[in-house]
C-alpha positions as semicolon CSV with decimal commas, in nm:
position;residue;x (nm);y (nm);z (nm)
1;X;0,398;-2,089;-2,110
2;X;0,189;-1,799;-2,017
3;X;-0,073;-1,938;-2,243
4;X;-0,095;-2,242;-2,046
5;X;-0,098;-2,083;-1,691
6;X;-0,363;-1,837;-1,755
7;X;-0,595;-2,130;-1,897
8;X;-0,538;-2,311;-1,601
9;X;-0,647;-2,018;-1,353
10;X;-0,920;-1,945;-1,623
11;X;-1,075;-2,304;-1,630
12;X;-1,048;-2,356;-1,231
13;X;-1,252;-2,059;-1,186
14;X;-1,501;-2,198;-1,473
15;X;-1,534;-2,528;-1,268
16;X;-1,537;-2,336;-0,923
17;X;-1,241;-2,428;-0,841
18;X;-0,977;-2,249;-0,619
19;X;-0,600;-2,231;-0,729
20;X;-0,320;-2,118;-0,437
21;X;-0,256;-1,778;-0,407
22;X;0,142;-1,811;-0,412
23;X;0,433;-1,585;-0,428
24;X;0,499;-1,449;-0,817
25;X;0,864;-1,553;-0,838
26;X;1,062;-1,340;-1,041
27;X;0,904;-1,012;-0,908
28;X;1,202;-0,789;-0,999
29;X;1,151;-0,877;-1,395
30;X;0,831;-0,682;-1,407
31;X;0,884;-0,453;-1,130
32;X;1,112;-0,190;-1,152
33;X;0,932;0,083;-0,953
34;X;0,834;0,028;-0,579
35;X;0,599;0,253;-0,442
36;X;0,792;0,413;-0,129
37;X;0,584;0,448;0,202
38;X;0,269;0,334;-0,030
39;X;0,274;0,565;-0,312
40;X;0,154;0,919;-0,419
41;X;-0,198;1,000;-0,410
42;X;-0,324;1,327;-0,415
43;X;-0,014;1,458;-0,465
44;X;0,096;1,367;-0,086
45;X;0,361;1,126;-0,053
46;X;0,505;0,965;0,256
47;X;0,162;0,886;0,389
48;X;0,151;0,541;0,459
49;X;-0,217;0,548;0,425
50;X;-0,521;0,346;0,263
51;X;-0,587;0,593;0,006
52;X;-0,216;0,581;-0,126
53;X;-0,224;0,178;-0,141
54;X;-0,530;0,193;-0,409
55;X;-0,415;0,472;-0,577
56;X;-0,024;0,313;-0,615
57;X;-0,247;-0,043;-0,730
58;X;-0,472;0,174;-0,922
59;X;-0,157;0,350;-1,128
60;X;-0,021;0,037;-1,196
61;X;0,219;-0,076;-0,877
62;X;0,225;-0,455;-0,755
63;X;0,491;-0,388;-0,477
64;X;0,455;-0,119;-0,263
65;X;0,696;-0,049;0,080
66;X;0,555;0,050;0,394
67;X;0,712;0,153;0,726
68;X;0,598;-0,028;1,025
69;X;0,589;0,091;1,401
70;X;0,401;0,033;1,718
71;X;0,133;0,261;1,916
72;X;0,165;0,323;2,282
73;X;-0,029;0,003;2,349
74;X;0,143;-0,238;2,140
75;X;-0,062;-0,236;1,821
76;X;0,190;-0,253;1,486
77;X;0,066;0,033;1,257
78;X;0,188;0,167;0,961
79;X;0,360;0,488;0,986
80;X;0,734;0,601;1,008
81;X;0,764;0,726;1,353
82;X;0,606;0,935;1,634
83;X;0,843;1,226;1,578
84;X;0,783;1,567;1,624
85;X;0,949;1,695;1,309
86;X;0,926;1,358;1,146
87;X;0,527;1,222;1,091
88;X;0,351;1,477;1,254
89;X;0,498;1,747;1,058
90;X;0,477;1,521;0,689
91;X;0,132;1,443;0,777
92;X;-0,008;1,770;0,880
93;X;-0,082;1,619;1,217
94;X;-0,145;1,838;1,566
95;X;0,115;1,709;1,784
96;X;0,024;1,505;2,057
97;X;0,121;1,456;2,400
98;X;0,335;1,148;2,476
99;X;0,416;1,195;2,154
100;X;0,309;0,867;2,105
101;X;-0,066;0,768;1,995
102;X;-0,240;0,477;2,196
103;X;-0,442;0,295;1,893
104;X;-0,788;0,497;1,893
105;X;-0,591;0,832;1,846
106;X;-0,418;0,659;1,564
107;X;-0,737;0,538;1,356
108;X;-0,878;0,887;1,438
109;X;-0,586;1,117;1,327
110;X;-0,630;1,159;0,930
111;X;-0,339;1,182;0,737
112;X;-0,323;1,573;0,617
113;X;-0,689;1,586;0,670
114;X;-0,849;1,354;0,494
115;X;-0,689;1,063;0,408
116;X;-0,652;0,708;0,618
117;X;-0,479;0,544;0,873
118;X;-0,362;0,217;0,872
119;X;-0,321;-0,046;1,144
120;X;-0,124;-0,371;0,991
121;X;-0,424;-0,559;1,034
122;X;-0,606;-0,287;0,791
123;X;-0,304;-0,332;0,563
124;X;-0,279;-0,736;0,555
125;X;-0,659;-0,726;0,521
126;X;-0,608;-0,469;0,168
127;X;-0,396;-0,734;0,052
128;X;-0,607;-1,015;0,067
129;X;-0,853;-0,777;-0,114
130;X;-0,549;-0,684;-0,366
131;X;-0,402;-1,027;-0,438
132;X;-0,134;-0,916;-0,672
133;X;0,035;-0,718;-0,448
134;X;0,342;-0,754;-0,290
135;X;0,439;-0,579;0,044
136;X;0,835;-0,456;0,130
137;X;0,833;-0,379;0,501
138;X;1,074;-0,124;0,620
139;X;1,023;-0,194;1,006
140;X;1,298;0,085;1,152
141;X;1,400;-0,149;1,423
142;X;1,703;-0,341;1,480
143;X;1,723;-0,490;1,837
144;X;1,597;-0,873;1,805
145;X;1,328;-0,858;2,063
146;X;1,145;-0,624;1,841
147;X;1,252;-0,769;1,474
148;X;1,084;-1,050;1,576
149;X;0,779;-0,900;1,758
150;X;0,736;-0,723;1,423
151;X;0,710;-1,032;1,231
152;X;0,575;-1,239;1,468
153;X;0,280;-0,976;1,469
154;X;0,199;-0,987;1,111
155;X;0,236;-1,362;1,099
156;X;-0,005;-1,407;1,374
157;X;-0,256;-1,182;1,217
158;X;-0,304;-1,327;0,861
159;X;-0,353;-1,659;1,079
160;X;-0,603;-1,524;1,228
161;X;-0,793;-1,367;0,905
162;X;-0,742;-1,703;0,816
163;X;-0,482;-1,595;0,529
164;X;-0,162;-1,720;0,577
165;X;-0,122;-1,720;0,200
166;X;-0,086;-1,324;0,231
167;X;0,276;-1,380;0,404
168;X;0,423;-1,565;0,077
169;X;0,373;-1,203;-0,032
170;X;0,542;-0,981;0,194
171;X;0,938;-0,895;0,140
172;X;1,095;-0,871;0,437
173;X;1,359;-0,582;0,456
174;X;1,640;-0,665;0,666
175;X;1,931;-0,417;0,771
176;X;2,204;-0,662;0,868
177;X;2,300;-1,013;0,873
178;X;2,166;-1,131;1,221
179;X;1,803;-0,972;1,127
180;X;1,804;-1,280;0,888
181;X;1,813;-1,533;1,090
182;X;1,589;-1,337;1,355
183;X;1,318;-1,336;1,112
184;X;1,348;-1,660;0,981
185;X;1,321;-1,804;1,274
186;X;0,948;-1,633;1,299
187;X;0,867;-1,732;0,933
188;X;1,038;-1,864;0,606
189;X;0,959;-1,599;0,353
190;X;1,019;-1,697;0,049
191;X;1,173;-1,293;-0,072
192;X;1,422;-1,128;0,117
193;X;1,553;-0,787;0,098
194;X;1,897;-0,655;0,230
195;X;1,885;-0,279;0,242
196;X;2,210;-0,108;0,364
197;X;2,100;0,279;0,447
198;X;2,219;0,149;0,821
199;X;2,545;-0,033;0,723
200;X;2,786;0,265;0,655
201;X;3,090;0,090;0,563
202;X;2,968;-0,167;0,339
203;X;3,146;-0,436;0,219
204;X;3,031;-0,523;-0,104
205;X;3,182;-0,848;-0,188
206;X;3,116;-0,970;0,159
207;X;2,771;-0,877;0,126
208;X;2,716;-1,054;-0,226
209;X;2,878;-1,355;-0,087
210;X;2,619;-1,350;0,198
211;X;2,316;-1,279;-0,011
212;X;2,407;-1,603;-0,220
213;X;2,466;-1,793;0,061
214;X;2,108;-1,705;0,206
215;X;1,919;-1,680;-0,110
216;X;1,871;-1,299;-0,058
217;X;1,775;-1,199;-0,431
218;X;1,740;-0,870;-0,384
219;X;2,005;-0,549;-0,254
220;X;1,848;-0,180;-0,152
221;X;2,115;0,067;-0,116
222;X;2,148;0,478;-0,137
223;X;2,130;0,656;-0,477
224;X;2,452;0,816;-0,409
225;X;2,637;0,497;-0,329
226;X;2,569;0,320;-0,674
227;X;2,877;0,307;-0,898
228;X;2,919;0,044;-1,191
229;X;3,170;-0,148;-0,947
230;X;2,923;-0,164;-0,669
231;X;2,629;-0,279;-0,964
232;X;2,885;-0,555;-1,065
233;X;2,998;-0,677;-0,766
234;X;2,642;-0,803;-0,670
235;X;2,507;-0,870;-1,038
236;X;2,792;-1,161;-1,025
237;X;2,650;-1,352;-0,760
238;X;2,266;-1,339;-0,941
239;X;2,168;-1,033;-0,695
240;X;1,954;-0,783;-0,821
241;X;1,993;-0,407;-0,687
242;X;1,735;-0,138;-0,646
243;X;1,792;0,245;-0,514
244;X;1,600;0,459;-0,331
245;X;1,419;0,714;-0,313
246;X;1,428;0,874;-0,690
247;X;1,185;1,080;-0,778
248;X;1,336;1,254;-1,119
249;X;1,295;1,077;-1,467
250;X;1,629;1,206;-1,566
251;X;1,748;1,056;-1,277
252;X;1,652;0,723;-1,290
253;X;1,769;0,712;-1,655
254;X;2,111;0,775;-1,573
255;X;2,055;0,481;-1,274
256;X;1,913;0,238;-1,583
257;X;2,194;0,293;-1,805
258;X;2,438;0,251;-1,545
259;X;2,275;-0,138;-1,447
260;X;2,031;-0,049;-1,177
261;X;1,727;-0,325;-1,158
262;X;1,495;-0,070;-0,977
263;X;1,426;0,202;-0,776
264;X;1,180;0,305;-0,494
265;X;0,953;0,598;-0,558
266;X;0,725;0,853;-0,463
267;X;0,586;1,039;-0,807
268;X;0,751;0,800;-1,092
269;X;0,428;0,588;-1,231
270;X;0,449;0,227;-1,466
271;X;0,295;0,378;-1,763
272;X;0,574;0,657;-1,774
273;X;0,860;0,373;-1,775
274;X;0,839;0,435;-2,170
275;X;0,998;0,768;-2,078
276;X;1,279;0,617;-1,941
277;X;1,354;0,347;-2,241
278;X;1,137;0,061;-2,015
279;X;0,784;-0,008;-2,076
280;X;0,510;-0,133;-1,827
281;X;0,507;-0,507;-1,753
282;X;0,066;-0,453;-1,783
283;X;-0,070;-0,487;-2,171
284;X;-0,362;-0,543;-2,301
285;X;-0,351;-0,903;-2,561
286;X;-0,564;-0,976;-2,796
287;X;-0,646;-1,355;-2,747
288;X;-0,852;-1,588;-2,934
289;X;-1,102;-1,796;-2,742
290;X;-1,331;-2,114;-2,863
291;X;-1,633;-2,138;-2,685
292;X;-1,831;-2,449;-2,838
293;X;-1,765;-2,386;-3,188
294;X;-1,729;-2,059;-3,226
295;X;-1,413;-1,822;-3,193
296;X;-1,428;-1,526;-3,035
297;X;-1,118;-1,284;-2,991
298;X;-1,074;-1,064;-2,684
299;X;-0,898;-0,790;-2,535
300;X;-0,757;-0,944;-2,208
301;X;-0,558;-0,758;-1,939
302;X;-0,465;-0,971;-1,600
303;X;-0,563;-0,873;-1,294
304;X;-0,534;-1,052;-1,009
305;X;-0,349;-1,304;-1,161
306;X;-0,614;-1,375;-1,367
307;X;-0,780;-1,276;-1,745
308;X;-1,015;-0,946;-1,754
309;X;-1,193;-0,872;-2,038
310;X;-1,463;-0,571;-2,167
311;X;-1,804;-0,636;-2,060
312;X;-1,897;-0,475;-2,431
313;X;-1,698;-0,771;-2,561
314;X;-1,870;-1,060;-2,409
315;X;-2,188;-0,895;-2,501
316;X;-2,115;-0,970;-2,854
317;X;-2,120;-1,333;-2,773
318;X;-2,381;-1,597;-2,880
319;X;-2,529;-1,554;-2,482
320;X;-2,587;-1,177;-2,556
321;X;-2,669;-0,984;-2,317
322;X;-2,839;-0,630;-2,238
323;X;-2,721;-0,401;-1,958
324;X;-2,943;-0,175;-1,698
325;X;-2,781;0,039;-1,508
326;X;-2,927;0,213;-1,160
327;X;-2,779;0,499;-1,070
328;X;-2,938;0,529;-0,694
329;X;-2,864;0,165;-0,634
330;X;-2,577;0,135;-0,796
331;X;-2,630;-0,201;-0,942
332;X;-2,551;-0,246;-1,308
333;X;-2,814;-0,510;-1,468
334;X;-2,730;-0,776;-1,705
335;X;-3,062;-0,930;-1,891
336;X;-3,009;-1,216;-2,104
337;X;-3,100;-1,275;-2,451
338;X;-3,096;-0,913;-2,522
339;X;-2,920;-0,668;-2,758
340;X;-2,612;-0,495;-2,613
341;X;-2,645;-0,125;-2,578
342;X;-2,435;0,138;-2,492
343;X;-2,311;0,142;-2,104
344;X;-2,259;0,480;-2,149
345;X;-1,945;0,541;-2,011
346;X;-1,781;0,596;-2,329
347;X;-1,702;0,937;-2,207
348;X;-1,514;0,816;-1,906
349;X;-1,293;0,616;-2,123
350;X;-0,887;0,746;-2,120
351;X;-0,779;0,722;-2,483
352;X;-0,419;0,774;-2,345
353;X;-0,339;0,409;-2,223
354;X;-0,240;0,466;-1,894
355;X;-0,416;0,143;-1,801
356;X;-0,554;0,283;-1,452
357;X;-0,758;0,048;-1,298
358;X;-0,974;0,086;-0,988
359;X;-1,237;-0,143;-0,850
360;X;-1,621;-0,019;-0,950
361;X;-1,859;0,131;-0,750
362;X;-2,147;-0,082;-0,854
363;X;-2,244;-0,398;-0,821
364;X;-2,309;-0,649;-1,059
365;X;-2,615;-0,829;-1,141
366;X;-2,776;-1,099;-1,365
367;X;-3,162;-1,113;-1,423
368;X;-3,166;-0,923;-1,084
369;X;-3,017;-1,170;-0,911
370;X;-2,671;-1,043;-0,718
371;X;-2,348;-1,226;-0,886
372;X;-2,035;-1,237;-0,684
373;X;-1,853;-1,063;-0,966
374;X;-1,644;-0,735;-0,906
375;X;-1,580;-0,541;-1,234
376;X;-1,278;-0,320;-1,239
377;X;-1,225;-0,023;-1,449
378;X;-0,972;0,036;-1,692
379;X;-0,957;0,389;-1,801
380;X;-1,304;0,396;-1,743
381;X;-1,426;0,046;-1,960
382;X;-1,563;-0,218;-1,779
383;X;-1,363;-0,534;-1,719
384;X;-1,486;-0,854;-1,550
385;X;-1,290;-1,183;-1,490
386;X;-1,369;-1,416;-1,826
387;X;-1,365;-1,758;-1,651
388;X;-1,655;-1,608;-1,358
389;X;-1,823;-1,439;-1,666
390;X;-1,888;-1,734;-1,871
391;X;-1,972;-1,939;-1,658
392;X;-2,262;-1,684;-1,500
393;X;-2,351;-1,683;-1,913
394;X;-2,391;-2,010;-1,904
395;X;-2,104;-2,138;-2,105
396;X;-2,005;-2,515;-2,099
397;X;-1,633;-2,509;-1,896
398;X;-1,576;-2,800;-2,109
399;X;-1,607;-2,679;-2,480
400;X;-1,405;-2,346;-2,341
401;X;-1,015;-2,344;-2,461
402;X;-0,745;-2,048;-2,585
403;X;-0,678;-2,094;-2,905
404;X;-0,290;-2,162;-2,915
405;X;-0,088;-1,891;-3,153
């Protein structure tokens, strides 16, 4: 089945064409670490910021949570509050005076010095560059005139980036029962979230019943409130259940073996789930390709919902390839009809596995011509997106297939 899905993306890229970008159902199954407020990076946590989004995607993360709150003039921005001993003091900020920041002070506060703000037009516009991402919101408020300015905000926004796609990807968090129907009535996500830190006398049955009822997959509650009843209760009625925040392996282990689905995190990172007795949902497959009459196997790793695979590999193809790289343009050259050589970057190259990934800092060309191909790399090798690749080689889309087995 997987087989079949990735040759369809692959071939519609080959033929230029342009599949929907749709929700990944099933996101639980091969998620079992949310990045809390965005992730770690640097070491900081709690930040909220741009840097923290492509380090948590970087590390291995497709759903982060972000908090969500509004600027003196209205603008929805992501950050937890405008607290004296609450932001300002997590994010090394001077205080300000209302404590409240109009918009510009916001973009032009850095988060403990150096790192990013973001507006949730910045942050909708990341995901659109990031489409294998999905977004938890944890939006604080609970009065319905807000709840639904919230949502009504972010909806409004990908419309206007011309992206409504990006909203089958966001997970709305929702603190009680009304805030359902609230947000609903703004937009139908197709995720939900129920996440009971507000709801101190929870009623657990009553609260599985009205998950099923509302097709709310998905149950957030304190670590200290998990207990094999509570776990069984909800796991009846089809309802997954995730914890937050858990930052210690030993921790978490004792949350897996008692049921748990997931947790929210700060510091815990995929490729460390082996730690824990889980193992990270990303791996690289070996997968056998026929292009013409020839067979080729590859090392393919998905990204973005689609097949990556080493540059080095392609170049061992019958449309061989040489590669020039410029250091001051940062371009890296691909010439036709000549012998592969080394890239070298063999010394950036993580033997470990962690399967870090960030976008390159070059771009990519052919015969000196600018492609519209963004490598990413992976521990420090070079991975473009096989159906743009062979078709920029020159490959015929319709001798290309995956070899079945």
């Amino acid at each position: 089945m997987f087989a079949k899905r990735m040759t369809a993306v692959m071939l519609a890229a080959m033929l230029g064409t342009t599949l929907p970008v749709t929700a990944f159902a099933g996101w639980q199954e091969e998620n079992p670490l949310v990045a809390h407020a965005l992730g770690e990076v640097d070491g900081k946590i709690e930040t909220n910021a741009k840097e923290a989004f492509i380090a948590s995607w970087g590390n291995g993360f497709r759903v982060l949570e972000v908090d969500f709150t509004y600027t003196s003039d209205g603008i929805l921005v992501a950050r937890h509050d405008f607290e004296e001993d609450g932001s300002y003091y997590r994010l090394e900020q001077d205080v300000n005076q209302p404590l409240v920041m109009d918009k510009n002070t916001y973009e032009n506060s850095k988060i403990i010095y150096e790192q990013t703000p973001l507006t949730a037009v910045d942050l909708l516009g990341l995901m659109v560059e990031y489409p294998d991402v999905y977004l938890i919101t944890d939006t604080k408020d609970t009065d319905k005139e807000t709840v639904q300015k919230q949502f009504n905000d972010l909806k409004k926004i990908a419309e206007a980036m011309e992206q409504p796609q990006v909203l089958e990807r966001i997970i709305p968090q929702i603190y009680n029962e009304e805030m359902y129907d609230w947000v609903k009535e703004i937009y139908p996500f197709q995720e939900w979230i129920y996440t009971l830190y507000l709801n101190y006398y929870p009623d657990y049955p009553e609260i599985a019943d009205f998950c099923e009822e509302k097709g709310i997959g998905t149950v957030t509650i304190e670590y200290s409130r998990v207990t094999k009843g509570v776990l069984d209760t909800l796991h009846e009625k089809g309802i997954k259940v995730y914890t937050h925040t858990i930052n210690r392996y030993k921790q978490f282990k004792e949350l897996l073996d008692l049921g748990i689905d997931g947790i929210y995190t700060d510091r815990i990172k995929p490729y460390e789930l082996n730690w824990v007795g889980r193992s990270d949902s990303r791996k690289v497959e070996k997968k056998t390709f026929r292009f013409g009459e020839t067979e080729y196997t590859l090392d393919t790793l998905e990204i973005f919902n689609e097949d990556y695979v080493p540059l080095r590999q392609l170049a061992t193809t019958e449309k061989k390839f040489s590669t020039q790289f410029d250091c001051q343009n940062r371009t890296l050259n691909l010439l036709s009809g000549k012998q592969f050589s080394s890239l070298g970057n063999e010394i950036l190259i993580d033997l470990r596995g962690n399967l870090i990934m960030k976008k390159a800092d070059f771009r990519l060309l052919f015969n000196g011509k600018e492609t519209k191909i963004y490598p990413i790399l992976v521990d420090g090798e070079i991975y473009v997106p096989l159906g743009q690749m062979t078709t920029l080689l020159g490959f015929d889309a319709e001798t290309i297939s995956l070899t079945e087995g």
